[in-house]
Structure formats: structure tokens, C-alpha cells
C-alpha positions in Angstrom: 15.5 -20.7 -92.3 14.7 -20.4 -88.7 12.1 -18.4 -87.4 13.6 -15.1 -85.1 11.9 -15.1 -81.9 12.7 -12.3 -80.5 11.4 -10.4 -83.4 8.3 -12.4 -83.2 7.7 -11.1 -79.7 9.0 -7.7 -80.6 6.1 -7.8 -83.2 3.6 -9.0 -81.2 3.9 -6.4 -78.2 4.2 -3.6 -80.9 0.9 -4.4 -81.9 -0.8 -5.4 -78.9 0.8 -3.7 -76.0 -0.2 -0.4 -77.3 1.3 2.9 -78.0 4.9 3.8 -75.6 2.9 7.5 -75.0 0.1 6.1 -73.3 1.8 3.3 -71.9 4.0 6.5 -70.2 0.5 8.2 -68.8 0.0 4.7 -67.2 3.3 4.6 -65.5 2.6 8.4 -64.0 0.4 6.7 -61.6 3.3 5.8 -59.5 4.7 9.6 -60.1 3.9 10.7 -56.3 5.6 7.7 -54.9 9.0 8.4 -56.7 8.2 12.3 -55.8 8.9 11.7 -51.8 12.7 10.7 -52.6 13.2 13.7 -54.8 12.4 15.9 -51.7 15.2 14.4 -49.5 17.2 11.8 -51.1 20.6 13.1 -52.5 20.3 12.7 -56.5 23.4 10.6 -56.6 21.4 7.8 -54.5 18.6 8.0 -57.1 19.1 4.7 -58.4 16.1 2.7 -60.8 15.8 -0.5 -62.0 13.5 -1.7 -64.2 13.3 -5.4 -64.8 11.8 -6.7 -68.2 11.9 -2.9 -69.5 11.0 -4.0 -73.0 10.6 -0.3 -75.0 12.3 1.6 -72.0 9.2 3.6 -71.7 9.3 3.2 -67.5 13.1 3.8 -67.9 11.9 7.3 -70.0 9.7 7.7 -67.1 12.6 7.3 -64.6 15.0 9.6 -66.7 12.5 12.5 -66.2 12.0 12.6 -62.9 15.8 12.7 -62.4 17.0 9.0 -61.5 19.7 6.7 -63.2 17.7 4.3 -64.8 19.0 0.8 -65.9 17.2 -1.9 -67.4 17.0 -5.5 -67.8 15.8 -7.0 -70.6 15.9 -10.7 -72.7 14.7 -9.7 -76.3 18.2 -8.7 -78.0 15.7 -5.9 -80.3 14.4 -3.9 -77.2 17.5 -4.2 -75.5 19.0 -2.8 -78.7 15.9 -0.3 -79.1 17.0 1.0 -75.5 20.2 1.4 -75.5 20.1 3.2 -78.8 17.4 5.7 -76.8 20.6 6.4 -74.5 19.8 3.9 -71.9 21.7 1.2 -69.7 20.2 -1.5 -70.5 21.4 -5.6 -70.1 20.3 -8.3 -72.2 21.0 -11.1 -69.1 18.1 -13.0 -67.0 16.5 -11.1 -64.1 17.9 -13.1 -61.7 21.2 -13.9 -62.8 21.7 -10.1 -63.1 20.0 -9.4 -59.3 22.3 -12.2 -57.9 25.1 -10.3 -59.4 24.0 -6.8 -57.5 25.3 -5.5 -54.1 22.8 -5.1 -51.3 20.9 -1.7 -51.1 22.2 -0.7 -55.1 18.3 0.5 -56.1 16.2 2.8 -54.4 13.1 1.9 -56.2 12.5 -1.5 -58.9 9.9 -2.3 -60.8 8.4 -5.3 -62.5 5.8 -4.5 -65.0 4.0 -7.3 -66.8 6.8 -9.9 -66.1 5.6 -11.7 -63.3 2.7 -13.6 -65.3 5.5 -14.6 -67.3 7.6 -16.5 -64.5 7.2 -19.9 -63.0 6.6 -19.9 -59.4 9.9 -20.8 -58.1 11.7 -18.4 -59.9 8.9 -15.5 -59.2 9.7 -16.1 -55.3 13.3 -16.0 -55.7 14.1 -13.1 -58.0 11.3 -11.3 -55.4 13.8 -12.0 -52.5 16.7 -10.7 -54.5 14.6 -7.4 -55.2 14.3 -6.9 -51.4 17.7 -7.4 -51.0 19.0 -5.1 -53.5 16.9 -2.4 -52.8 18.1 0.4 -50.4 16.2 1.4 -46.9 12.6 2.3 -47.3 13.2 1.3 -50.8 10.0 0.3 -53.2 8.8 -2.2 -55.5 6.1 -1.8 -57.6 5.1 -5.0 -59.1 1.8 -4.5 -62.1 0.2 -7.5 -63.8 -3.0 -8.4 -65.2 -5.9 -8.2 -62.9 -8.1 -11.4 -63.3 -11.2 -10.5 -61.5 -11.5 -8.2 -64.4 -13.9 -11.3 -66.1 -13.6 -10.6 -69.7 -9.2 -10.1 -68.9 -8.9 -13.6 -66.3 -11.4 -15.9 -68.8 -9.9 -14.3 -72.4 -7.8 -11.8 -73.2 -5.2 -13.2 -70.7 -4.6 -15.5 -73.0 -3.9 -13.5 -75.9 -0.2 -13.4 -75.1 1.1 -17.4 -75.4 3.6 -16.8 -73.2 1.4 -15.8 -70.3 1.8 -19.0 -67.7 -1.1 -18.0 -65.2 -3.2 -15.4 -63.7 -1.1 -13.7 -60.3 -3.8 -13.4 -57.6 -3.1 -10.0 -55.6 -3.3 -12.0 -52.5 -0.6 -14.3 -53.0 1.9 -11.0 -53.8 1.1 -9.6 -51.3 1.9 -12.7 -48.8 5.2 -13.4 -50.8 5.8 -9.7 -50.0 5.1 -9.8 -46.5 7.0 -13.4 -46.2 10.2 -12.2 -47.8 10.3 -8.8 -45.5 8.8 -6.1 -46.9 7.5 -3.4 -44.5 4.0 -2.5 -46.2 1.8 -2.5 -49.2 -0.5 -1.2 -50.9 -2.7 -2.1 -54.1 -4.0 -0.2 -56.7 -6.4 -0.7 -59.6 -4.1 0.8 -62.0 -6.8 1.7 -64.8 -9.3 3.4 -62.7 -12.8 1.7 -62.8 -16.4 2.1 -64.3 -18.3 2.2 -61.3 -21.5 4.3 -61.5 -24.4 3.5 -59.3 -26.1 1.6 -60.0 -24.0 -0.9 -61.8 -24.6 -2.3 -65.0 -24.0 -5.6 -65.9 -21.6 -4.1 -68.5 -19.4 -3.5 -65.2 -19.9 -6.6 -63.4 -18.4 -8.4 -66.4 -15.6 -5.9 -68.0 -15.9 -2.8 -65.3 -12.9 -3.6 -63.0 -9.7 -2.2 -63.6 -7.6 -4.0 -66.6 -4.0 -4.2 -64.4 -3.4 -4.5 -60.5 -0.8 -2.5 -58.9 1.2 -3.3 -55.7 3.8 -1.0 -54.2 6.0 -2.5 -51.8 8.1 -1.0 -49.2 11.2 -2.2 -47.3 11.8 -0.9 -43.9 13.7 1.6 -42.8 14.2 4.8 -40.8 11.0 5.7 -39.2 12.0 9.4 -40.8 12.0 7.9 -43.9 9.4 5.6 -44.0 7.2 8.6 -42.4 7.3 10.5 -45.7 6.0 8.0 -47.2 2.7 7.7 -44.8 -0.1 9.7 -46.6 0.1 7.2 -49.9 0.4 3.8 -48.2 -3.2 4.8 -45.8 -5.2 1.5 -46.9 -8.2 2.4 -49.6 -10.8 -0.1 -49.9 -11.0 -1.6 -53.6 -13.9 -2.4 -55.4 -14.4 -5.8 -56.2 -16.5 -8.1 -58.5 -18.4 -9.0 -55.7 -19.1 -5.0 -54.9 -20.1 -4.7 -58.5 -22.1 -7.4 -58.6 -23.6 -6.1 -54.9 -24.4 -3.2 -56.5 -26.2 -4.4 -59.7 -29.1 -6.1 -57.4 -29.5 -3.0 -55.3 -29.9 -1.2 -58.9 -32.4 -4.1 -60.0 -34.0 -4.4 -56.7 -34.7 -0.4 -56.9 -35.9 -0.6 -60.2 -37.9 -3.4 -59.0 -39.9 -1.3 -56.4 -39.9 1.4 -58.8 -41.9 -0.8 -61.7 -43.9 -2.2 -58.7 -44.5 1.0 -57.0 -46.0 2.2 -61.1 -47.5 -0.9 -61.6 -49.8 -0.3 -58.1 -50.3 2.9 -59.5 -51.3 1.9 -62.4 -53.7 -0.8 -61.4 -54.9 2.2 -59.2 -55.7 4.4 -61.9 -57.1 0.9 -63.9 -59.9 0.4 -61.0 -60.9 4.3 -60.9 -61.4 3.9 -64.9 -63.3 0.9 -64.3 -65.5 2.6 -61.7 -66.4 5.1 -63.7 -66.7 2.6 -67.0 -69.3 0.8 -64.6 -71.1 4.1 -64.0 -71.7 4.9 -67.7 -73.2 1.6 -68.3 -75.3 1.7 -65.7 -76.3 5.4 -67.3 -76.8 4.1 -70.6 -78.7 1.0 -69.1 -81.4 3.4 -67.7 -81.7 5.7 -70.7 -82.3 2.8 -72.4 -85.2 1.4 -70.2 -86.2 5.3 -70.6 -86.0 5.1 -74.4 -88.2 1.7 -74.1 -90.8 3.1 -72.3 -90.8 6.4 -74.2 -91.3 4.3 -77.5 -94.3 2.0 -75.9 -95.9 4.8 -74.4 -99.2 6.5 -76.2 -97.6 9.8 -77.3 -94.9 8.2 -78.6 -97.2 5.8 -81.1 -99.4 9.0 -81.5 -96.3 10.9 -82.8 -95.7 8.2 -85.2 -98.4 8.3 -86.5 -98.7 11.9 -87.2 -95.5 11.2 -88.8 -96.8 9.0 -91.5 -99.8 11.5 -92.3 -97.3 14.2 -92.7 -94.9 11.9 -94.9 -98.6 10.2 -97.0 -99.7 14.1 -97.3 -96.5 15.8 -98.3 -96.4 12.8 -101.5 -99.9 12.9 -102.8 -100.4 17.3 -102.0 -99.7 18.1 -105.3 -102.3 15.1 -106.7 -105.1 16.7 -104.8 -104.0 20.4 -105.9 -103.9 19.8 -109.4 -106.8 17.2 -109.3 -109.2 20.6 -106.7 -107.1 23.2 -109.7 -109.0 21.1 -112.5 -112.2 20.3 -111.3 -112.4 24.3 -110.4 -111.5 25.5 -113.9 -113.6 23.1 -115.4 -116.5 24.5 -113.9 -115.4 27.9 -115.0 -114.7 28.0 -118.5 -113.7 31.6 -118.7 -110.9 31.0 -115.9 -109.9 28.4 -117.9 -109.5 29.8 -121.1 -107.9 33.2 -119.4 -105.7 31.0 -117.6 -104.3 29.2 -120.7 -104.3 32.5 -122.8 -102.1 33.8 -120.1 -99.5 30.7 -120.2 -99.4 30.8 -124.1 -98.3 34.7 -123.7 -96.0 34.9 -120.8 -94.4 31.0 -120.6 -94.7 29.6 -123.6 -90.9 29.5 -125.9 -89.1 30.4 -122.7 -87.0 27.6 -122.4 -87.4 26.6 -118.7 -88.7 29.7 -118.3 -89.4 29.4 -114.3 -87.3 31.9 -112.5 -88.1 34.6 -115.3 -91.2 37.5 -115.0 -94.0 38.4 -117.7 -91.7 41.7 -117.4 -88.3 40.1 -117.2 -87.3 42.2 -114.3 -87.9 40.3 -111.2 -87.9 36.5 -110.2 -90.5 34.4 -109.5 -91.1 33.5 -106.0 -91.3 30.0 -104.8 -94.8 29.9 -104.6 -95.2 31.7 -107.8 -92.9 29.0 -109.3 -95.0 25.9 -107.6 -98.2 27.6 -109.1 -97.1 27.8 -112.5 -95.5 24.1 -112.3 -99.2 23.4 -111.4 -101.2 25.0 -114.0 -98.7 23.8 -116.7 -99.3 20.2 -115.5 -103.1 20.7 -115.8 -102.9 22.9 -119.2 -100.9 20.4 -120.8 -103.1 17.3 -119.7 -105.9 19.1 -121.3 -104.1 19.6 -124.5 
């Protein structure tokens, strides 16, 4: 048992490469580019080659905007999963199949995701055999893995094994130039995060996921006119910009913590000021408070304090003790006086807040009396 390769890869890309429909929104990017040959090219001439087409969804693409669309592919399952979608597809090596081709045969080829995938020598060559083959003011649009993108070029790169290297946009675009080509123009292909101010989050993982060149060979001025609007030169952001802009964002919310902090060591030194005021308030009342407690009306008030407090405890002492000696020396008070108790008080139970009559209270005083005279009474008894 041998293991079937091509499946393997077929496998893999199902499950990484992500779903045809939105690989198909991706592609759309290019959709103005192919637009300008609709509006003057015969449809006969409309001629599309897509090398490494794997799922044919570029070739799909192609089909809808109106040109015939042949692929080239080396897995014998897509090549079969094409052609059974209707397509033209080969199962032959890029190259040997471009060497094969007349000059001018294509008005537009692409290359998506197969250049990371080719040695160098080969890379150079089949990209002079796409210049060749293409027609006058023909394009290429070449898309691969963008490696700036930090968490793409240091990891997920590698995820396919059959990645060789990272493509810098640079070198493309000089192979481009080199071999011909009229103009360029790159494209970050995914969009990009870039808010300001940047996060770090977009320094490392912000830039776009694939680049996108589109290459044009020259041609009649006419033609190549059309095309003038969408090759104007946009600047790109780069790690570098991200990275620019991530200081400017820390260095802002530098000042900003700086300009609170001053602010706040502002409001710090009015709170002290005024701290410092309220001690020096309570320092004097309490020099105030010292001499009010040394001074002769204060000891004088103390002392008329502790008479009232030595009075208020021994009043009722004196009372009863003034209450007996005057009774004594009136016997008929005294014997009226304990005549009266024995009728009114006596077998009342508490009897203190109840009249001889039983209709009205006693009043405080009337209550303090009879506490008084019950005291004495029963010392007597």
C-alpha cells in the first residue's frame, strides 16, 4: 500500500484553504481589472489562464465575467474536480504547457498561491513564458503569502510543507520589470486593521494575509490608457507604518497620563494646603481649649459641678433625715400622716401613679413625696 499524494494534498487544501465561496469574494478584487477588456475587447479574444487552478474557483470567476477560461493544474483530483465542473483544464507542468503556447494566446493569467511553491529558476522562467504568451496590454496577477504579515512570514507559512520560501514583493516586482512588463501595481489583498492609533494586535497580525501584484505588458497607448485610473500608485501600509503608529498612540497616551498625573499632583498640593490649614485650626483651638481649662472660671465651673453631682446624691438623705426630725417634734403630724398612708396607700400594690380617688394620677412631686414619707413611716415601724 502506497500512500496517494495527490489525495493527501487534495485533503489538506480542503481543509485549510477554506471554503471555494469565499475564496470567490477574494478573487472579485481583481473584478475592475478584467472589467476594462469587457468594454472594448471583442469576446472571442477573451482568453484566461489560470495556472495552478486547483478547485477552478478563479476559472468560475473567469466563466462569469464572460472569458474562456482554461486551467493548469498537477493534482489528477482537481484536475478531475474541474473538468467535471465543465472546465478546460490540463493536468501537465506550468511550464511545459506555456512553452507549448503561441505568443499573445491569453489576455489575462494568473498565478495564485503557486509561486511560494516553485524554486527560483523555474519561477523566473515560467514568468518569462507568461509575458510572452500574453496578448498586448495583457495582465498578470500574481498573489502569495504576504510575509511582513508577522504571525503569516514566522508561522503559519509553514503550515503547508510544500511551501519552499517566503516571495518578497520587491523581488516580483524586479523579475517583472526585468522580463518586460510595462507597469505594476501591488495590493494588500485582504484589506488591513489599521485604526489609529495602532495596537500592538496590528503591528504583529494587522497587515494584510496575501499580496497582490497585477502586471501589465505594453501595448497600444489606447489600450494601456484604459487601464490608467487602477495602476495610479497607492502607498501601502507597512510594518514599519504600524509600528510608527503604535509609539505615536503610546507617546499620546503618554502626555495624556502625564498631562492627569500634573493635574493630579495639582489637585494633591491644593488638598494638602488646605489639610495644613485645618491643623493649624485645630492646633489653636486646642491652645484655646488649654487655656480655657487652666483658667479660674473654668476650675470654678468644676467645682460647681461636683456640688451639684455631691447634692443631687445625698438630697433625699437630708429630706427624709429635715421630714423626721420635723414630725418628730409634732406628734399629731405624725400620727395624721401615718393614718393617712395606712388609708389611701396601704394594699395598693405599687400603688404610686394611683389617687386616694382613683381618678387622677399622681404628679411627680406628689409621687417623690409619698416615696419620702413611706421611707420614713416604715423606718419607724
Amino acid at each position: 500500500m502506497s500512500i496517494n499524494w495527490d489525495d493527501f494534498y487534495f485533503k489538506f487544501e480542503e481543509k485549510f484553504r477554506g471554503p471555494s465561496d469565499e475564496i470567490k469574494k477574494r478573487l472579485s478584487f481583481y473584478k475592475p481589472f478584467l472589467e476594462v477588456f469587457l468594454s472594448y475587447k471583442p469576446k472571442d479574444e477573451l482568453k484566461a489562464l489560470d495556472i495552478g487552478c486547483g478547485r477552478g474557483e478563479f476559472l468560475e470567476f473567469y466563466k462569469e465575467l464572460g472569458f474562456e477560461a482554461t486551467g493548469v493544474e498537477s493534482n489528477k483530483i482537481l484536475v478531475e474536480l474541474c473538468k467535471n465542473k465543465g472546465f478546460q483544464v490540463f493536468h501537465e507542468d506550468a511550464l511545459t504547457f506555456l512553452k507549448k503556447q503561441e505568443d499573445s494566446a491569453f489576455t489575462v493569467i494568473s498565478l495564485i498561491h503557486v509561486a511560494e511553491h516553485l524554486e527560483f529558476k523555474y519561477f523566473v522562467e515560467l514568468f518569462f513564458h507568461i509575458h510572452r504568451t500574453l496578448q498586448p496590454a495583457g495582465l498578470f496577477i500574481i498573489e502569495f503569502p504576504n510575509a511582513e504579515n508577522f504571525s503569516l512570514g514566522s508561522f503559519n507559512f509553514w503550515l503547508d510543507p510544500t511551501h519552499l520560501r517566503p516571495l518578497h514583493p520587491e523581488f516580483v516586482c524586479f523579475t517583472g520589470e526585468y522580463l518586460g512588463f510595462k507597469r505594476h501595481k501591488t495590493f494588500h489583498t485582504l484589506g488591513i486593521s489599521h485604526k489609529s492609533p495602532a495596537t500592538l494586535r496590528d503591528v504583529l497580525f494587522g497587515l494584510s494575509l496575501d499580496i497582490g501584484i497585477i502586471f501589465q505588458k505594453d501595448g497600444p497607448s489606447e489600450e494601456l490608457a484604459r487601464f490608467d485610473n487602477l495602476f495610479q500608485k497607492e502607498n501601502l501600509p507597512t510594518t514599519y507604518d504600524l509600528a510608527t503608529n503604535f509609539d505615536e498612540g503610546l507617546n499620546s497616551q503618554f502626555h495624556q497620563i502625564n498631562h492627569q498625573f500634573h493635574q493630579i499632583n495639582h489637585q494633591l498640593g491644593l488638598f494638602a494646603s488646605e489639610i495644613n490649614q485645618i491643623k493649624n485650626s485645630l492646633q489653636s483651638l486646642e491652645g484655646q481649649l488649654l487655656a480655657l481649662i487652666k483658667s479660674k472660671p473654668w476650675r470654678f465651673y468644676q467645682f460647681l459641678g461636683r456640688q451639684k453631682r455631691k447634692l443631687t446624691k445625698d438630697l433625699p438623705h437630708i429630706l427624709t433625715f429635715k421630714l423626721k426630725e420635723f414630725l418628730r417634734k409634732r406628734p399629731f403630724l405624725y400620727h395624721l400622716a401615718k393614718k393617712l398612708y395606712f388609708r389611701f396607700f396601704s394594699n395598693r400594690g405599687s400603688g404610686l401613679n394611683i389617687s386616694p380617688s382613683g381618678k387622677k394620677p399622681l404628679t411627680q412631686k406628689e409621687e417623690k413625696l409619698y416615696k419620702l414619707l413611706k421611707s420614713y413611716l416604715s423606718q419607724e415601724d
